[in-house]
Structure formats: structure tokens, C-alpha cells
N, C-alpha and C positions, 0 to 999 in steps of 0.2 A: 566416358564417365568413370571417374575412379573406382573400384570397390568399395570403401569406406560409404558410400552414396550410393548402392545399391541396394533396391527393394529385398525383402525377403523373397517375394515372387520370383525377382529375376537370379537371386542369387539361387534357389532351390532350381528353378529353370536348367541353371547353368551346369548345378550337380545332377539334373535328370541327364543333359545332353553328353555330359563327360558320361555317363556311366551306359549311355547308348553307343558313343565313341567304342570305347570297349569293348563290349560284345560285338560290334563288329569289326572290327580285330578278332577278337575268340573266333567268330566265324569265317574272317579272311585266313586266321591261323588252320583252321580245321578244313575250309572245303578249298583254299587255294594251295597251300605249303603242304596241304595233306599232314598235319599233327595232329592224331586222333586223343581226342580226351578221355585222361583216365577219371575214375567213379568222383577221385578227389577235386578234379576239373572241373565237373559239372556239377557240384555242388558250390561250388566257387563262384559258376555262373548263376546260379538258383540265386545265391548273398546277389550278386551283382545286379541279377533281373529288379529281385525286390528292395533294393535300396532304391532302383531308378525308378520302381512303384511309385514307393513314398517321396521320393523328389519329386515327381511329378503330380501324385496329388494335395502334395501342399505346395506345390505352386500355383494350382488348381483353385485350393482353398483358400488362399491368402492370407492368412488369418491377420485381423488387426491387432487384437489383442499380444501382449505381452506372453503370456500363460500357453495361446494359441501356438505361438511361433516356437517356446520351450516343447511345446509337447510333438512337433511334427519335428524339431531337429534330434530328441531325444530316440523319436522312431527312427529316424532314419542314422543315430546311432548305434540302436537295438540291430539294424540291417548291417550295418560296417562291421559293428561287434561277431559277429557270426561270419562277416566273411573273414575276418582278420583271422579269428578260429579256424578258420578251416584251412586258407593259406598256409599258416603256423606251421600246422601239420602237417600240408604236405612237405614243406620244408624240410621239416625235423625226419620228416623216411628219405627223402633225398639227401639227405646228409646222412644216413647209417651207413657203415662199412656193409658190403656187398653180401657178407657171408649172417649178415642181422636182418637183411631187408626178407619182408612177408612173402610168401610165394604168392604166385597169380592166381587171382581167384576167376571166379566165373565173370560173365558177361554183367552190368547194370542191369539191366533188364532184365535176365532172368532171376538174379539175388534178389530184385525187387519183388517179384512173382510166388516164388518159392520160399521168399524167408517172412518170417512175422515182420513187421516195421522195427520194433526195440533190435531186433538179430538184425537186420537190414541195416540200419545204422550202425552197427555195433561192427560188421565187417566192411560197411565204406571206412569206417573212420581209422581201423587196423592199420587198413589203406592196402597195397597190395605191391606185387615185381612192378609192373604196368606204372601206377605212382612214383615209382623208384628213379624212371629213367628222365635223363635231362637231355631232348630233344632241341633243345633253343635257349638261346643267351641273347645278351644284350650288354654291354660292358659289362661282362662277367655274371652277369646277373639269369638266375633260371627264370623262366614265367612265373611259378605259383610268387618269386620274390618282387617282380616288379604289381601281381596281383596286390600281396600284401601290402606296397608301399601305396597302391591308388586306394584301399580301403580307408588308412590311415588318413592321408590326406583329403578322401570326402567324406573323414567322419569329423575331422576338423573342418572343414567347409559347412560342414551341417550345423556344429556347433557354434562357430562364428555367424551362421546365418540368422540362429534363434537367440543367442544370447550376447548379441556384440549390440551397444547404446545406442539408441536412436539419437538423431540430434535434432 
């Protein structure tokens, strides 16, 4: 069946399964290649979990309505938008000359513990040495850069799902 002739259901379907794809990758990258995720990673995967949320319960919901279908691609923009964000970023620390990059902060887990939430985010987002390093490529490409490019592209998938004409 072409795309153009695809349900909302099955196109949303399609963006839950890519973004399950994904993370398992993220986790063949983590518990097979042994690449351990920095605080920026796994906030990355948090964007990724919850876009695959909202893809899958508005596949879930089907909505018939016109209105319906805007408002679950729009979520599941508000999901892409946040990961895009956070990719960005780790980008732009993997791109600072060595002698700019943040030094290494503590563990995920205990910064989550011991700092207030506002602080907490305030020093994932810094980012840290740990964020800085480029472990993996792919035609030249880091991870958090091929992350960025699949936000992108299921945030346009989302869009086209909810607001491309019915015929």
C-alpha cells in the first residue's frame, strides 16, 4: 500500500515501531558494544520513549475526526520538539574545543538525588567531559547527530500523519 493511502492508525503505528526500533539500538549500543550513556543520552532516550508513548496511543485512539488527528500529531511534535532539543545540545558540547568542554560531573543518579529538579536539569543540560566524548560514528556522523536526524524526520512523519488530505 502506498503512504499517501495510509490510515492515520497505521501511519502513527509505524512511527511508534521506528521509535521502538531505536531504543533497541540504544540498548544493543549500551549492553552489547558497551557505550555507556551520558546524562545527555538518556534524556534523549526519555524524548524517544515518549514520542513512541504518543505514537502509540494515538494509534491506539484513532481518532476520526480531523481536529483528533491535529491534536495527537501535534503531541507527538511537542515529543520530537524536546528530543531535537536535547540532541542540539549534545551536539553543540561535542563540538567545543577540548579546553571549553564542562568537566565531569557526578553520576545521573546521584545528581538526581541530591540536587533540587530546577538544579538537576540545570547541570544535565550544562552537559558534562562524559557528553563531550565521541564513541561512535556512522558516515561521519556522532550518535546524538543521527538521534537528531530521526527526531526530525518522526516529527515530520507526525505531521504528515495528522495534517496531510484525506481523499
Amino acid at each position: 500500500m502506498h503512504p499517501t493511502r495510509w490510515t492515520f492508525r497505521a501511519c502513527f503505528l509505524l512511527g511508534f515501531l521506528a521509535c521502538a526500533g531505536l531504543m533497541g539500538y540504544a540498548l544493543y549500543a549500551e549492553f552489547v558494544l558497551h557505550l555507556e550513556p551520558c546524562p545527555l543520552c538518556i534524556f534523549q532516550r526519555v524524548a524517544m520513549i515518549a514520542l513512541g508513548v504518543v505514537f502509540l496511543l494515538g494509534a491506539l485512539a484513532g481518532p476520526k475526526s480531523a481536529g483528533g488527528r491535529r491534536t495527537w500529531s501535534l503531541l507527538a511534535l511537542l515529543m520530537a520538539g524536546a528530543g531535537i532539543a536535547v540532541a542540539g545540545r549534545h551536539l553543540w558540547i561535542q563540538s567545543l574545543p577540548p579546553d571549553q568542554v564542562p568537566a565531569c560531573g557526578p553520576a545521573l543518579p546521584y545528581m538526581f538525588h541530591a540536587l533540587s529538579f530546577s538544579k538537576f536539569l540545570t547541570k544535565v543540560f550544562t552537559g558534562s567531559g562524559e557528553c563531550a566524548q565521541i564513541n561512535w560514528r556512522l558516515l561521519g556522523v556522532a550518535m546524538p547527530g543521527w538521534v537528531l536526524i530521526s527526531f526530525v524526520v518522526l516529527a515530520g512523519w507526525a505531521l504528515y500523519a495528522g495534517f496531510r488530505r484525506r481523499g
